[in-house]
C-alpha positions as CSV (number, residue, x, y, z in Angstrom):
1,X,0.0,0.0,0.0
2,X,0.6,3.3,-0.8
3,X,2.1,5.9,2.0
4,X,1.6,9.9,1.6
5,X,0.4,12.7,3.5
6,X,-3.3,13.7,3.5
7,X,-2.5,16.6,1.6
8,X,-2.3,14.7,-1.6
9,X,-5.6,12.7,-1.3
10,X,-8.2,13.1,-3.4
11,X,-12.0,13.6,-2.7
12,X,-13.8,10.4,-2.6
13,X,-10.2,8.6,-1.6
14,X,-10.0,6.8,1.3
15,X,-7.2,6.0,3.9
16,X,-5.8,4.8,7.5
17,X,-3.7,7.3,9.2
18,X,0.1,5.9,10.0
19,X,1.4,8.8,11.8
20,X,0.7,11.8,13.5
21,X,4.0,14.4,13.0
22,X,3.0,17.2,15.0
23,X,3.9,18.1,18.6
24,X,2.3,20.8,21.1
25,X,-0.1,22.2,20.8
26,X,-1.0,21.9,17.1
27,X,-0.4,17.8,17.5
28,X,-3.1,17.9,20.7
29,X,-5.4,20.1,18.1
30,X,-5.2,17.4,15.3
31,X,-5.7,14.4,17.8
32,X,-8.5,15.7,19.9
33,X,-10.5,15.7,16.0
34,X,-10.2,12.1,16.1
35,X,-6.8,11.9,13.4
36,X,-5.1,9.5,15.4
37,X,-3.1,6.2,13.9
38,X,-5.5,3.4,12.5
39,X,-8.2,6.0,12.4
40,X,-10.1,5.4,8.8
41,X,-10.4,8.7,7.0
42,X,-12.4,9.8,3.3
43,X,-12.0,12.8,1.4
44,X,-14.8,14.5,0.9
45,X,-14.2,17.2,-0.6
46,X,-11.4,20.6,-1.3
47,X,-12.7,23.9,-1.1
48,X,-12.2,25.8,-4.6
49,X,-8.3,27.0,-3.8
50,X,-7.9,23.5,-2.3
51,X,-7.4,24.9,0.9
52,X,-9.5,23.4,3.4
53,X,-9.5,19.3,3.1
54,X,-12.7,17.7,4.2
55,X,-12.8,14.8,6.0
56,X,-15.0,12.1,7.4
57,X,-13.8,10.3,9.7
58,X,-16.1,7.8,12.3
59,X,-19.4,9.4,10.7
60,X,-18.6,13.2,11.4
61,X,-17.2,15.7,8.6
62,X,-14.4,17.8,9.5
63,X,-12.1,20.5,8.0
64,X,-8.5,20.7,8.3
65,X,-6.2,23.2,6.6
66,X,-3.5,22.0,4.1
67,X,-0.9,23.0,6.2
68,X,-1.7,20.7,9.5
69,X,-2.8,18.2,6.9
70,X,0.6,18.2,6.2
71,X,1.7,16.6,9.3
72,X,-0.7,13.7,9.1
73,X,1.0,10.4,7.6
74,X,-1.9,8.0,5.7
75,X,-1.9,4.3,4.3
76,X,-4.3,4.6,1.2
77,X,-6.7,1.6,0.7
């Protein structure tokens, strides 16, 4: 399987997150909205710059910028 970061992950593309790269306060941020490792995530869709990413994770839809997306390591399926 394919590694990248979530970044790069297309709407309708799913994935398992591998890694979580940030630390402090930014890492605490990303984990308290559920991105931790073996969490299953989907794209769902990119805003029209491409900047935010959203995400479904465990039933609920979520937005993350491109740059804390960045930090998140995935497994695609």
């Amino acid at each position: 399987m394919r590694q990248m970061n979530l970044r790069r992950l297309v709407p309708g593309q799913k994935a398992s997150i591998t890694k979580i790269s940030a630390q402090g306060e930014l890492g605490r941020r990303i984990r308290d909205m559920g991105l931790i490792p073996g969490a299953a995530v989907e794209v769902v869709g990119k805003a029209p710059l491409r900047d935010p990413v959203a995400l479904r994770i465990e039933g609920t839809t979520i937005a993350l910028r491109n740059s804390e997306a960045d930090y998140v390591s995935v497994e695609v399926k």
